[in-house]
N, C-alpha and C positions, 0 to 999 in steps of 0.2 A: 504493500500500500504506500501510495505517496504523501508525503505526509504535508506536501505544501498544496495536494487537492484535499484534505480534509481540514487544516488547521483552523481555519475560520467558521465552519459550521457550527450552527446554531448562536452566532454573534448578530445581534441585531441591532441597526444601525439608523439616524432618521438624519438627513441632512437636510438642512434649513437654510438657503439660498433663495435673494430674490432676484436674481438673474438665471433667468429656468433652463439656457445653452448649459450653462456652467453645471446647473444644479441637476441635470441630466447626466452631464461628463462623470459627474462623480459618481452620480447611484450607478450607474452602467459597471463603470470601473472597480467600485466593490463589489458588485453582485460579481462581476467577472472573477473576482477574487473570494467567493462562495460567501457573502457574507449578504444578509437578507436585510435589504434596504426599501426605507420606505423615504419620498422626496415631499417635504413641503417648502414655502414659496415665501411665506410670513410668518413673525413672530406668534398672533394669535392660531392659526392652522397648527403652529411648534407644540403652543400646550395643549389643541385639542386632542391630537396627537398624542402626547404623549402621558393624557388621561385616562388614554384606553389601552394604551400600550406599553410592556416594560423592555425598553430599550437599553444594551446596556452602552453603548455611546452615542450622545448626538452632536452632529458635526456641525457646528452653529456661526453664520456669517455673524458679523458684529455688527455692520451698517445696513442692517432691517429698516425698510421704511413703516411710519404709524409706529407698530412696538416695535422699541429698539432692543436689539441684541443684548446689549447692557443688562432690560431688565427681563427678558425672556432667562438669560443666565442666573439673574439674583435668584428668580422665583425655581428654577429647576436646582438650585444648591439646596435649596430648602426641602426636595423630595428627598422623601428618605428609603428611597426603594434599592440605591446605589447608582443612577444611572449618572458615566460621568460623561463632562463639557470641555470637545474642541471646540477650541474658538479661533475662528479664521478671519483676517483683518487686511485688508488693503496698508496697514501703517504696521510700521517694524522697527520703532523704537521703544528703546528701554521703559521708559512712563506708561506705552502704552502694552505691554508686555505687563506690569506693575498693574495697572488699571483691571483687566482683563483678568487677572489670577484672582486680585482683591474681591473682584463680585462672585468668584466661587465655579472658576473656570479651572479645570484639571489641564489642562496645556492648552498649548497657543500657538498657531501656525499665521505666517505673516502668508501673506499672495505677491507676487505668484510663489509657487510652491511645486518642490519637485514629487512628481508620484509617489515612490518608493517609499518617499518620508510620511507622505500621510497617512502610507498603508498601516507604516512601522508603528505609526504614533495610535493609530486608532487599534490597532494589534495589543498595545502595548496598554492601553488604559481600559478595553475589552476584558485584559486579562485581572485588569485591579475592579473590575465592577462587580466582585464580589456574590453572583447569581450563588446560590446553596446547590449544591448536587449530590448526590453521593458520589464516592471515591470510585467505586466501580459498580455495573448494572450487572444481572447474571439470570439469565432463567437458564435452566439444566446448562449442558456444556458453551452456552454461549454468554461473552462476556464483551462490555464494551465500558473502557474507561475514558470519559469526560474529560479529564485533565490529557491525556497523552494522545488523544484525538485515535485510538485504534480501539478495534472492535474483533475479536476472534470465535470461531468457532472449533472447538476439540482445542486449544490449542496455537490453531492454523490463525494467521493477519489474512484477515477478509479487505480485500479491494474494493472498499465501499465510497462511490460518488457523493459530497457533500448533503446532498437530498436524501440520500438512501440511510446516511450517517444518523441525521436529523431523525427521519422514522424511527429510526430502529432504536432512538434513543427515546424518544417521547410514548413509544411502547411498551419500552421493558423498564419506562420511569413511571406508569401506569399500575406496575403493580398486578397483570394479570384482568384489570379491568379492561372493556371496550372503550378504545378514540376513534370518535368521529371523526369523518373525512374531514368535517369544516375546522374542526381543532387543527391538525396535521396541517391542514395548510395556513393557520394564524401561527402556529411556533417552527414551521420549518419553510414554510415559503415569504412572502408580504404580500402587500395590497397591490402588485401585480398581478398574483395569479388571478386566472378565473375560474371561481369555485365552480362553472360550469362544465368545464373541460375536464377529460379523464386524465391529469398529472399526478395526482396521487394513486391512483389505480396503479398506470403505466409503470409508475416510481417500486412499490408496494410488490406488482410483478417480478421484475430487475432483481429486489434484493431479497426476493424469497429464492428467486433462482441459487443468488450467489451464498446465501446459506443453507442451500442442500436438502438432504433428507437425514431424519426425518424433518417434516415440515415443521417450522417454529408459528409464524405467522399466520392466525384463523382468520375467515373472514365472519364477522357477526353481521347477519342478513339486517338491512335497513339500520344500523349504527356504525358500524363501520370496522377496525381491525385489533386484534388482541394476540398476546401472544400467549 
């Protein structure tokens, strides 16, 4: 398994750009990089956002028109869910580096900005947002630990797609109970997919193949999948 197609799985991310070229470039460019992004455009969309959703990084312009960046950041320091604040700023001086921490921003990217870094940065403060999980998942010989991004069966490193990673963790973090399709697609897809489309089917096929027999994965008629 490769471990730079799985690392980012199940990292969810909401960038807040009011320049929607840009603010496109980026959700593309994460999702491209398996991490499950959702784009809004304004400060107030930011907190509707992210009243329904636990995010654990949002990648936050600072020159929001109407709500300013500034206080969409005060008011998200003050969630206590963990979810932490890039803050991305056309100005790259020291005061305003200072400014930007002080309202309760976890780092701080000036623009323009090279790729790499923002992957690194949002990689990096994903991994301090503190979500609870258990150490490792396990129904009979199949095992998949959260922190090391790998998943095995007997044993064996299962070559699991970011998506497939996601299922098979939100199943066997289930507990034996049935997830619905529409659950499976709020913690392992975003508000791209469409729940009408058969993607979690498709997905759910794929990684039953790749975990063999016997079969792990049921299907509960009109709820959806258990293992």
């Amino acid at each position: 398994m490769s471990s730079d197609r799985v690392h980012d799985c199940g990292v969810r991310v909401l960038v807040v750009e009011d320049h929607a070229a840009l603010a496109e470039r980026i959700g593309e460019g994460l999702r491209d990089a398996g991490m499950a992004v959702d784009v809004v455009y304004d400060g107030a969309a930011a907190l509707e956002s992210t009243a329904m959703v636990d995010y654990d990084v949002v990648v936050l312009d600072r020159d929001l028109p109407e709500l300013h960046g500034d206080e969409v950041c005060r008011l998200l320091s003050t969630d206590e869910r963990g979810t932490k604040v890039l803050m991305l700023t056309a100005a790259d001086t020291t005061d305003d580096l200072v400014d930007g921490l002080a309202l309760g921003a976890d780092d701080y990217l000036p623009k323009p900005f090279h790729w790499p870094e923002l992957v690194a940065r949002i990689r990096a403060l994903a991994r301090r947002a503190g979500r609870a999980r258990p150490p490792v998942l396990r129904h009979d010989d199949v095992e998949l630990d959260p922190g090391r991004r790998e998943a095995r069966r007997g044993g064996e490193i299962l070559d699991l797609t970011p998506k497939e990673f996601g299922v098979l963790e939100a199943l066997l973090s289930a507990g034996g109970q049935a997830v619905s399709t529409e659950e499976l697609l709020e913690r392992v897809w975003d508000e791209h997919a469409d729940p009408f489309t058969n993607t979690v089917r498709m997905c759910v096929m794929t990684l039953r193949r790749k975990l063999g027999d016997p079969p792990v994965i049921r299907t509960v008629t009109g709820v959806g999948y258990r293992v």
